[in-house]
N, C-alpha and C positions, 0 to 999 in steps of 0.2 A: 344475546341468546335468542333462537327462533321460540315465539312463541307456543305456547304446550298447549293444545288444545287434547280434549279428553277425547279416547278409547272408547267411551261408554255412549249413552242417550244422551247427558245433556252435552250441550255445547255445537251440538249437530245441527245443521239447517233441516228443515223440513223434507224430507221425500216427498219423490211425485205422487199424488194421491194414487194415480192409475200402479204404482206398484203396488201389488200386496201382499201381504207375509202368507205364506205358505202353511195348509191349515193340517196338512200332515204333519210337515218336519218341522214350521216352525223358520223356514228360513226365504229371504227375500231370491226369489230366483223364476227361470221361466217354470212356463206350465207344458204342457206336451200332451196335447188331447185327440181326438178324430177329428171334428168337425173340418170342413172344407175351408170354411174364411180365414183369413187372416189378417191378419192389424201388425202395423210397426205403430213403437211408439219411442220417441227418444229417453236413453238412459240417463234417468237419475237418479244417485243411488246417494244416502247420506254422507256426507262427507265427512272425513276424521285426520286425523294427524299425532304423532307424538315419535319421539324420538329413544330405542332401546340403547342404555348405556352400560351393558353388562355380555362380560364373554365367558357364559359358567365353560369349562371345561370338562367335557365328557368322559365319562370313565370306562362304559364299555357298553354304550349307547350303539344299539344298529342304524338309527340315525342319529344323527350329531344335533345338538340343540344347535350349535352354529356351525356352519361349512370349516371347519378350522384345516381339514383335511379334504381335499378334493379332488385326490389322487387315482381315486377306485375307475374301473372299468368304466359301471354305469354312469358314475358321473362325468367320467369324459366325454362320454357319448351323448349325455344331454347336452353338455357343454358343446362338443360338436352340431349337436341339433341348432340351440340356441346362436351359435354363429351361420350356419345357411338361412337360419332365419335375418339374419343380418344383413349377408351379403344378397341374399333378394329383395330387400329394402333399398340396400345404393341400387344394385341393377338397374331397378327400376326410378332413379335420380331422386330417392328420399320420397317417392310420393306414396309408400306406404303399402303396407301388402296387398291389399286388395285395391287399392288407390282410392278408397273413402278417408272424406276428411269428417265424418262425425261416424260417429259410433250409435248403433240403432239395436235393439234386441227384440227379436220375434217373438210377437205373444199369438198363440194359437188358440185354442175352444178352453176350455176351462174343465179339466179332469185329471190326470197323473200327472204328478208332480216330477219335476227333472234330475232330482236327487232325493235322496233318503238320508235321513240322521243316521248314524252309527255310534254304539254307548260306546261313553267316553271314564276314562277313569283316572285319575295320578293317586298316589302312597305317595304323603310326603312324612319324612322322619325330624324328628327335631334337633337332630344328633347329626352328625359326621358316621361315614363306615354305615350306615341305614342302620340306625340303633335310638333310642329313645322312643320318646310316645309318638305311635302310627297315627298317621291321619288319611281317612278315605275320603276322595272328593267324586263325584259322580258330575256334577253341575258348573254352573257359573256358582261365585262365591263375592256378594258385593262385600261384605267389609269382612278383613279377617285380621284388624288390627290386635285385636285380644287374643289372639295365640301366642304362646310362650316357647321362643323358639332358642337356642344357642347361634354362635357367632358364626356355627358352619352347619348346612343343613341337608339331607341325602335328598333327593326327588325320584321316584319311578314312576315315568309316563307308560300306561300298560297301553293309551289309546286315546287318539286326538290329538290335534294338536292345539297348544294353550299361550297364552300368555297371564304371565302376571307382575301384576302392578305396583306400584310402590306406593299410591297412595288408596282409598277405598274409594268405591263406587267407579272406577274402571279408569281412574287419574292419574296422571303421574310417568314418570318414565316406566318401560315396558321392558321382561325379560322375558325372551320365547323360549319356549318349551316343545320338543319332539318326544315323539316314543322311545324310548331307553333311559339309563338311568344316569344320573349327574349330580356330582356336589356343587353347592354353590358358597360362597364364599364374598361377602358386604357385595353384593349385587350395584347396588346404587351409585359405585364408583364411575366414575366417567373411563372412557378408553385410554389408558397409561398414566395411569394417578393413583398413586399408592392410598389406600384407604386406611380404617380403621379396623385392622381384625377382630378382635375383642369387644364388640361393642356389638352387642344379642340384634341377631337380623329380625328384621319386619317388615313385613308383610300386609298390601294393601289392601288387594282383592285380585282373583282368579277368573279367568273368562275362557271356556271353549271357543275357539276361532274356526278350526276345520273339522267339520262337522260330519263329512261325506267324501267320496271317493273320486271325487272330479280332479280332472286336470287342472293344473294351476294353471293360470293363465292373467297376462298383465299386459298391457297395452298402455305405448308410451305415445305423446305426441309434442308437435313440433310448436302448437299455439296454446294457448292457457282455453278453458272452458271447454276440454275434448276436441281442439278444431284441428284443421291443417291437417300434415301427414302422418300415418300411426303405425307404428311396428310396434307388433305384437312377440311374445315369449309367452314360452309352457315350459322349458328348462332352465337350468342354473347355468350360467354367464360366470364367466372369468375374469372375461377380458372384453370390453366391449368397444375396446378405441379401434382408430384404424388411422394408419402412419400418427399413433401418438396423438389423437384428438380424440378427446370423448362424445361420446354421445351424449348430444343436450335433452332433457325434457321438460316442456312447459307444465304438464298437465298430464294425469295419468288417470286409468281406471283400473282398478283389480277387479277382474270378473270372478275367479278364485282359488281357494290358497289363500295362504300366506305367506307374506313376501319379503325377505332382506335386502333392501336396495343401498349399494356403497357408491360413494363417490370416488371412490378410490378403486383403483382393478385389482383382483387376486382378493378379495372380499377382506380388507386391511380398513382399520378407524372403527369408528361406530355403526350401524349402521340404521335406515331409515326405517320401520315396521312398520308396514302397509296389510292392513285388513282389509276384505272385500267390501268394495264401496267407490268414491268417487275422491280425485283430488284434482278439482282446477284450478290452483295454482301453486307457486312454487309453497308459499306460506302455508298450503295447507296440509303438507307432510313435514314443516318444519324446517325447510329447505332456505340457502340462501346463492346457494352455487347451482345452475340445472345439470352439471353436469352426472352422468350416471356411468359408472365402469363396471360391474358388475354386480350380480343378482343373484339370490337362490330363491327359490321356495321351500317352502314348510308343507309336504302332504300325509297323506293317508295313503300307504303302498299297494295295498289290498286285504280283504279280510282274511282273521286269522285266529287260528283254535288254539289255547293254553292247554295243556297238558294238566287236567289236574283231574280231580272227578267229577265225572260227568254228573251234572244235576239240575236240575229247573224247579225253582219257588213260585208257586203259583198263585195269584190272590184273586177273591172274588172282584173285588172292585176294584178301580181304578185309584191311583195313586199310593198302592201298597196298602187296603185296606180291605175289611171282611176277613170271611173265612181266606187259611192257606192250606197249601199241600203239598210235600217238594215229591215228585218224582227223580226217579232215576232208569227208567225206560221206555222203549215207547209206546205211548199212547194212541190207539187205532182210535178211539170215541170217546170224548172226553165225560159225556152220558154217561158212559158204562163203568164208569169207575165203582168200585166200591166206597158204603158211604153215604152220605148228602151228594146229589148231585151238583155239581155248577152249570148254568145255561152256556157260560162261556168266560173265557178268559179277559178280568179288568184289566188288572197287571202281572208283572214276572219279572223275576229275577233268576239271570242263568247262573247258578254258581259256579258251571265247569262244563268243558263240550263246548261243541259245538252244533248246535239243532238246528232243525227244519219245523215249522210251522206250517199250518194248512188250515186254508178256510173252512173245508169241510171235515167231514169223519170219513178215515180209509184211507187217511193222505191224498187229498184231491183240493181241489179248489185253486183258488193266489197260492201261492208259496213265498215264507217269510226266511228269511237266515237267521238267524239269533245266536248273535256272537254273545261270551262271557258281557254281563252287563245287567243294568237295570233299564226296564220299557216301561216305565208310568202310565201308558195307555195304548190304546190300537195304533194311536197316531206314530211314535216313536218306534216302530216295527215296521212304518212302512204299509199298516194296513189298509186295504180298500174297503173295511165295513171292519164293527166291532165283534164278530166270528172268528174264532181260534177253537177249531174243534177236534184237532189232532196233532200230537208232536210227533218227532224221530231224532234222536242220537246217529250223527254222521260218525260210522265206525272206519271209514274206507281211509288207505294210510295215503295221507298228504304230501308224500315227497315226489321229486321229480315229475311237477303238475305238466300231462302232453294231453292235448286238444284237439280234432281232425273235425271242423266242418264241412261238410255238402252238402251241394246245393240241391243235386239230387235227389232222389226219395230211394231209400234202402242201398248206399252209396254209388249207384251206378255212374257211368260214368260225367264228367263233369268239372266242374269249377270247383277247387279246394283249398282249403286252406289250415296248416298247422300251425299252430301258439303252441309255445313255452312259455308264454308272457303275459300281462294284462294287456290287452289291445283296445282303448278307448273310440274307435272306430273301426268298422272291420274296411272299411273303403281304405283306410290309410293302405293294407296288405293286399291291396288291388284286386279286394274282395267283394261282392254285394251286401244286400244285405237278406237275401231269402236264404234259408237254411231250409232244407226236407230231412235231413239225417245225419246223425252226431255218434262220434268214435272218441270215447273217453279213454283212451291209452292209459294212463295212469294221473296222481292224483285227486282233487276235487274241484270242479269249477262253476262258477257263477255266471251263467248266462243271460245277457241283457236285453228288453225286447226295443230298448234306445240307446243312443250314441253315450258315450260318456259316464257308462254305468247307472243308467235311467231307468224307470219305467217299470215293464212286469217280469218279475225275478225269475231266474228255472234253475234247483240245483242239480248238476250234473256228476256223478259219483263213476268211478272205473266199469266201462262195458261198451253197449252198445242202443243205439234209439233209431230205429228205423224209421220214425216220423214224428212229427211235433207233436201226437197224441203222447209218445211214449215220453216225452218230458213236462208234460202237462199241460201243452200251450193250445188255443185253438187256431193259431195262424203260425205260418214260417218265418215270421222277420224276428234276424236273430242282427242286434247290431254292433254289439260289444260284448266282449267276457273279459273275467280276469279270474284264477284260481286263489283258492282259500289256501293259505302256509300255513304252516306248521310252525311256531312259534315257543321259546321257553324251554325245555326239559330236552326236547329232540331239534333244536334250532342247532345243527351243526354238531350236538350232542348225545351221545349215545348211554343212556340211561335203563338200566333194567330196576324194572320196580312190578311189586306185585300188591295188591288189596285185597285183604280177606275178610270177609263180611260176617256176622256173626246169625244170618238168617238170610234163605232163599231167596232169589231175584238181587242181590245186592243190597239188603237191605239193613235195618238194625245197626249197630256197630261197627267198627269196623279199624282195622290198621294196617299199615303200610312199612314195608319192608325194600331197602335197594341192598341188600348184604344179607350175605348168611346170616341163616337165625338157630341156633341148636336144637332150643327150646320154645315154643309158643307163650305166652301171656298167658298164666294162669287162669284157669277156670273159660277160656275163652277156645271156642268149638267152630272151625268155618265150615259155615255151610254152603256159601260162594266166591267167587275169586273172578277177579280181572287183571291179568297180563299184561302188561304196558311197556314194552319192548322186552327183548329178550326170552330167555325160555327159561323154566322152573322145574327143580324136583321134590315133592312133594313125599316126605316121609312116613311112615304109619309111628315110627316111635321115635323119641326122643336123642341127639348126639348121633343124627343120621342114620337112625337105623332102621332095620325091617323095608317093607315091600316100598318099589321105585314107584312114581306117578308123577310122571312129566308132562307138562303143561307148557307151549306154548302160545304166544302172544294171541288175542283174545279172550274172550268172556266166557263165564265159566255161571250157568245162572244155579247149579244141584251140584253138588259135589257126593260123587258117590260114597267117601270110605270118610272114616272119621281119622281126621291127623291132628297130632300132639307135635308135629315137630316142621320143618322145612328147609332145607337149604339150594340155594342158586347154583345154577354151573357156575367152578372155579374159572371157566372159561369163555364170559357169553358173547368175546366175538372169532372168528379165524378167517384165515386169509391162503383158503385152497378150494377146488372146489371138489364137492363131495366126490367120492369114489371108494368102494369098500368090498373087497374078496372075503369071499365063503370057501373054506375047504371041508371037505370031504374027511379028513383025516387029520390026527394032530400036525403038528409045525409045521404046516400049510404045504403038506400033503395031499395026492390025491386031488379028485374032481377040484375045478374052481368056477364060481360064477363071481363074477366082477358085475357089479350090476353103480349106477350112476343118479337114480331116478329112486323115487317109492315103489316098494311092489305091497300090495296089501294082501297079495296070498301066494308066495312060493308053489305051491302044488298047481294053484290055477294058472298060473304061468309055466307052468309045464317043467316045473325044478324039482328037484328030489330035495324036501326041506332039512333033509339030513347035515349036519353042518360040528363037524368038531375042533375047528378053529376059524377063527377071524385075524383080518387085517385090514385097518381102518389106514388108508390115503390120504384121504383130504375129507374139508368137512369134518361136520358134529352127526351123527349117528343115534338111532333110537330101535332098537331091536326087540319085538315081542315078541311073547310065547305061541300067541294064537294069530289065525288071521283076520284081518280088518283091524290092524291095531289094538288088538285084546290082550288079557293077560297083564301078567309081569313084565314091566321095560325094565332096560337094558339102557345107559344112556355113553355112550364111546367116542369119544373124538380121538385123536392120531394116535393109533395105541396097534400091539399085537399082542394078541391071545394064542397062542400055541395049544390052551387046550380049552374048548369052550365048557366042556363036561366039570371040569374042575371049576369053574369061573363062574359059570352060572347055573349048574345042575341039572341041565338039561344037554340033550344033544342032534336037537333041531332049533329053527327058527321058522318060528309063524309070517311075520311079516317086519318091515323092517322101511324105516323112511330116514331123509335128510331133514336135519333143523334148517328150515329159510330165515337169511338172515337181515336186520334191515339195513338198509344202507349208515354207516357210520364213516366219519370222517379224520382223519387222524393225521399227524407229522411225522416222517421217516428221518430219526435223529441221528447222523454215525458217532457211536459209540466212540472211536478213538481220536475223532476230530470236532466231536462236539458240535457239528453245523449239520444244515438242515437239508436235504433234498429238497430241491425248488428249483422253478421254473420262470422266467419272465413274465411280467404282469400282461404283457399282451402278445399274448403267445397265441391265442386262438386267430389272429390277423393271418399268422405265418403257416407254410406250409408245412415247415418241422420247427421242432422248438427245443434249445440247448438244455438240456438238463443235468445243473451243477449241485454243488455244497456251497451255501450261506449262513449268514447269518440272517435271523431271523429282519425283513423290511418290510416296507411299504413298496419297492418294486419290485419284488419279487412274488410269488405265490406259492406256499409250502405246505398246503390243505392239501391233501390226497385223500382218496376213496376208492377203496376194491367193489367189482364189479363183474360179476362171471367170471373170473378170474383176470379180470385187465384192471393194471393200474391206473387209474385217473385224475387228474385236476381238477382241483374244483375252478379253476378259471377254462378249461380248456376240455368240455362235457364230451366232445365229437371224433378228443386224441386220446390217444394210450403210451403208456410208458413200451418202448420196441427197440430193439436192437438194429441196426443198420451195417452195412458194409458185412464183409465176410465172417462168418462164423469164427471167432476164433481171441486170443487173450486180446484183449486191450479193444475190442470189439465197442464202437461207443453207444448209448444207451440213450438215446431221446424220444421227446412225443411227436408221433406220428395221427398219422389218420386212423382210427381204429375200424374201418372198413378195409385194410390191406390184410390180403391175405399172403399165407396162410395165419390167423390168427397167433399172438403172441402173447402166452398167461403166464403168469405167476403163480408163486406161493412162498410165504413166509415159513419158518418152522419155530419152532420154540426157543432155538436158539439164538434168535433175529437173524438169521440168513435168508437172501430172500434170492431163489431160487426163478431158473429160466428154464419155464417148461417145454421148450420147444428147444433148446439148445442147452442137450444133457448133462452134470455137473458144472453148467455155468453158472454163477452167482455173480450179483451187481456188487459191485467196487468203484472204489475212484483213482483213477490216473497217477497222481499223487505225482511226486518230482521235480522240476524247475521250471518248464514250458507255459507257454500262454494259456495251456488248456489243462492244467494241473487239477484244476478244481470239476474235471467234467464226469460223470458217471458213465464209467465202463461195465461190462462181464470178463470174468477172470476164473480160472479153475480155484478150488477151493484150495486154500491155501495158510496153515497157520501161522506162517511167517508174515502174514498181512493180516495187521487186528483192522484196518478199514474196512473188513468184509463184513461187518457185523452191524446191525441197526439194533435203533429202541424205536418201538411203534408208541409214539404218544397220542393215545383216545383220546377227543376233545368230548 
């Protein structure tokens, strides 16, 4: 057996004195300052070893504790990465990427530090199914033998990445932990040896490992003591033989991450758990074979907001102590509060949200992120002085994060560059690194003023910044970004939930509702409300009755009328887009304006607001008496009114808007064959892409989402569901470029028929019959003698 050297502090050689721990975050890594000089100094970093002997299998983890599954897009494409990093290794006859045979790390002036902590959290349960007594872990945990746990235990990593131990004080065999959630089951088993089920797990102690947003990154080499040839990875490896010979390594460094290294390819056996640090030689990861076939990493994807309510606990001192105070809005001067003043913020704890911090009062100064989490002092926020004199609540909606730097000032012309993505360098996108002005197309992003998610933060919310003043900075070097996700309740979820507060600003009491409610909570009276997808109507009496007040997503800090009652659209998603005729006369009769868009005043638009019937097309519909949105609504989705006067006792319309709807994602199930509409996992490579009826896989992709009326992939964001060849039955039905015109939109009806708005009474169907393409989606006239015309839209 390789011997087991510990995880933890003891057992470690000494580090070079010249490194030294980072007085921010806490973590041994470079500094990144102004001064002009510079110094090398060779890396040594403490050295560790131990060997993880446990494969918990994932339950519905967006990352896997272990690679078990490596199928997905992205991880092909690292794994693609990770092999040109390969084949530029032989290229150059093994002597290494850069062709350094020792490994050196740049130490600059001594001021911002190269990374920042990010709070970390696990919910472990002591139960199977995440049931029995919670336990919250925020920290490292040296001994946690004394927990009373059963023989199977739930784990939810909400953030970080962790391992834990099987013996206390950081000893022992090692079980990694990612974000998502996992049962575990006698962990301590070796790889294909039937354990003990029955026999109460334990637990030795807990340790944050990735702490921060960097690149993983591992550097293998050819001589023990960091020497000879070095090829480096920042992705997950497969396979790393070539004609059937692995790759050897004597000695290795993790610069950072955490890393699964297998001697085996296709990530198969145990494998080795390498924490940032130093191993020169084979002994000191445990090793007795050098050869290495495959590798993942363990990271932190990018920051990311919970869904839940927004809040910040704030305490005078530092370490959770003093006075507190939680907010739930924001805070221009933290002075100004009512109250006892504070000079300034010790500690905080976010309990929901996602905020923005500022050195000064008015939102100025540094800028902090403050994900859900606990900050025990300035340092764990990432501050440059103990000043925290104003927050803000990020309201802006997180999906579909797009990016547009220029280099420019006020976008003229020039050098550009768009993200969709976290880009850890902008030079990789054959970008600089000056920015004059930034185009936030949608989403929320984190701008870095260093490589690698470094340095001085800037958050940037949907709009526009004409110059580095407008994002806060006093200079243009922008070097890295990566966007904040949306995470938990709307992670691919479409969730209508409402909050009603039982006192102004959000404050007081409070409950939450995702379903109709008839009646309210006795004795309980809201005076504000927040919106949190979807839209709401809001009743004056009880069993839905009396005057309408509809509320869309957003915050609501007065509510004007006093409500006893509530309930939700029976319908808060659709899949048309809006369009809605006014007549003039009953059964739609007479005058018509068809109007597409909001008008907030019929008459000022030059319309005769006279109106004695409606017909609702597509889209959700909100109709008021007065203009500017006033008055009594009217809330209508695909409905016709033949007499408006009868309907709603009036015989105008004031003004009248479309509900916006958020993006949702869902599976199109046929009804009569019980498989799925889907597309090839790698469908976006191709130019057109087949789309069949499956059963539900791992190659295929069966997430869709409507979009101004175009169907989409969730693997394939640039195509659209389109009709090709001649108009006409048996017409086939694939993803196209959705820049072809003339555009090709849909709509679904209540019936599940999903209708071809561009080619009249066509509706999608499938082929059906005996041929090799039986299973492929056609348009067909509508037709009862084929029940395959018909889907279920399953909301995830």
């Amino acid at each position: 057996m390789p011997p087991q050297v510990t995880g933890g502090s003891q057992g470690r050689q000494e580090a070079n004195p010249q490194v030294q721990e980072c007085s921010r975050c806490g973590c041994s890594g470079r500094w990144e300052g102004l001064a002009d000089a510079r110094r090398e100094a060779e890396l040594q970093l403490p050295w560790a070893a131990a060997r993880w002997l446990v494969q918990p299998m994932s339950l519905r983890a967006p990352h896997a504790p272990v690679p078990l599954v490596l199928h997905s897009r992205r991880t092909r494409r690292a794994s693609r990465r990770s092999t040109q990093d390969l084949a530029r290794y032989r290229q150059h006859g093994g002597a290494g990427l850069d062709g350094e045979g020792m490994v050196c790390v740049v130490w600059w002036g001594m001021a911002a530090p190269l990374c920042c902590v990010t709070p970390s959290q696990i919910i472990l349960f002591s139960e199977a199914g995440f049931a029995g007594k919670k336990r919250e872990i925020w920290g490292d945990v040296p001994d946690a033998t004394s927990w009373e746990l059963s023989h199977t235990i739930s784990i939810r990593v909400i953030r970080g990445g962790w391992v834990m131990y099987e013996k206390p004080r950081f000893h022992g065999r090692k079980c990694v932990l990612a974000e998502g959630d996992v049962e575990i089951d006698n962990p301590w088993t070796a790889y294909g040896q039937s354990g003990q089920p029955h026999r109460p797990f334990r637990i030795g102690s807990f340790k944050r490992v990735v702490r921060d947003y960097r690149t993983p990154e591992i550097s293998l080499f050819v001589e023990e003591n960091g020497e000879g040839a070095r090829l480096k990875f920042t992705g997950s490896a497969e396979d790393t033989r070539t004609r059937g010979q692995a790759l050897a390594a004597a000695s290795i460094i993790v610069h950072s991450g955490l890393w699964l290294v297998y001697s085996k390819p296709f990530f198969d056996d145990d494998p080795y758990v390498l924490e940032p640090g130093g191993y020169p030689n084979l002994k000191a990861w445990g090793a007795k074979d050098p050869s290495i076939c495959s590798m993942h990493p363990i990271r932190l994807v990018s920051p990311s907001c919970w869904s839940t309510v927004p809040g910040v606990l704030i305490y005078e001192a530092m370490g959770f102590q003093g006075r507190s105070f939680t907010i739930s809005r924001d805070i221009y001067d933290l002075k100004c509060l009512p109250g006892p003043t504070l000079p300034t913020v010790g500690s905080l704890h976010v309990l929901g949200g996602c905020w923005v911090g500022y050195e000064k009062e008015g939102f100025r100064g540094h800028q902090y992120l403050l994900e859900e989490g606990e900050y025990r002092d300035w340092r764990q926020w990432g501050g440059y002085s103990k000043e925290l004199m104003s927050l803000r609540l990020i309201r802006t909606d997180f999906s579909d994060p797009v990016l547009v730097l220029f280099e420019a000032m006020d976008f003229e012309e020039g050098p550009s560059v768009e993200l969709s993505e976290a880009l850890p360098d902008t030079q990789l996108a054959g970008y600089g690194t000056v920015t004059q002005s930034i185009h936030v197309l949608s989403g929320v992003w984190v701008a870095y003023e260093g490589t690698n998610f470094s340095g001085e933060q800037y958050i940037l919310e949907k709009g526009v910044y004409r110059s580095c003043e407008d994002w806060g900075a006093t200079d243009c070097r922008i070097a890295s970004a990566q966007p904040i996700l949306q995470v938990g309740e709307h992670n691919l979820h479409f969730v209508s939930k409402i909050l009603l507060f039982s006192e102004p600003d959000f404050l007081g009491e409070h409950v939450a509702f995702e379903e109709d409610q008839d009646a309210l909570p006795a004795a309980f009276v809201p005076r504000s409300c927040r919106v949190r997808g979807g839209s709401w109507i809001l009743f004056d009496g009880q069993a839905f009755a009396g005057e309408q007040h509809v509320l869309s997503e957003g915050e609501y800090p007065t509510l004007s009328c006093w409500l006893s009652s509530l309930g939700s659209i029976l319908h808060p998603w659709f899949f048309s887009e809006p369009s809605i005729f006014l007549h003039g006369l009953e059964c739609f009769e007479g005058k018509e304006i068809e109007l597409n868009n909001e008008v907030r005043s019929l008459q000022a638009e030059g319309f005769n607001n006279h109106v004695l019937s409606v017909r609702v097309k597509g889209g959700i519909w909100v109709l008021c008496e007065h203009g500017d949105f006033r008055g009594r609504q009217w809330l209508l989705d695909c409905t016709e009114i033949t007499n408006w006067l009868t309907y709603s006792g009036l015989q105008h319309v004031g003004s009248l808007y479309p509900i916006r709807q958020r993006r949702i994602y869902f599976r199109i199930r046929n009804r009569e064959l019980e498989l799925y509409l889907s597309v090839p996992d790698d469908v976006e490579d191709m130019k057109a892409g087949r789309v069949v009826v499956s059963s539900l896989s791992e190659e295929s992709s069966s997430i869709w989402y409507y979009e101004d009326g175009l169907i989409k992939n969730q693997v394939a964001p640039n195509m659209s569901l389109q009709v090709i060849g001649p108009a006409g039955k048996g017409a086939k039905a694939v993803l196209w470029s959705k820049n072809r015109m003339p555009r090709q939109t849909w709509s679904i009806d209540s019936q599940g028929r999903i209708h071809s708005q561009m080619f009249e009474d066509m509706i999608l169907d499938i082929k059906g019959g005996r041929s090799y393409d039986r299973d492929h989606a056609i348009v067909w006239d509508v037709a009862e003698e084929r029940p395959t015309q018909t889907w279920d839209i399953e909301v995830l």
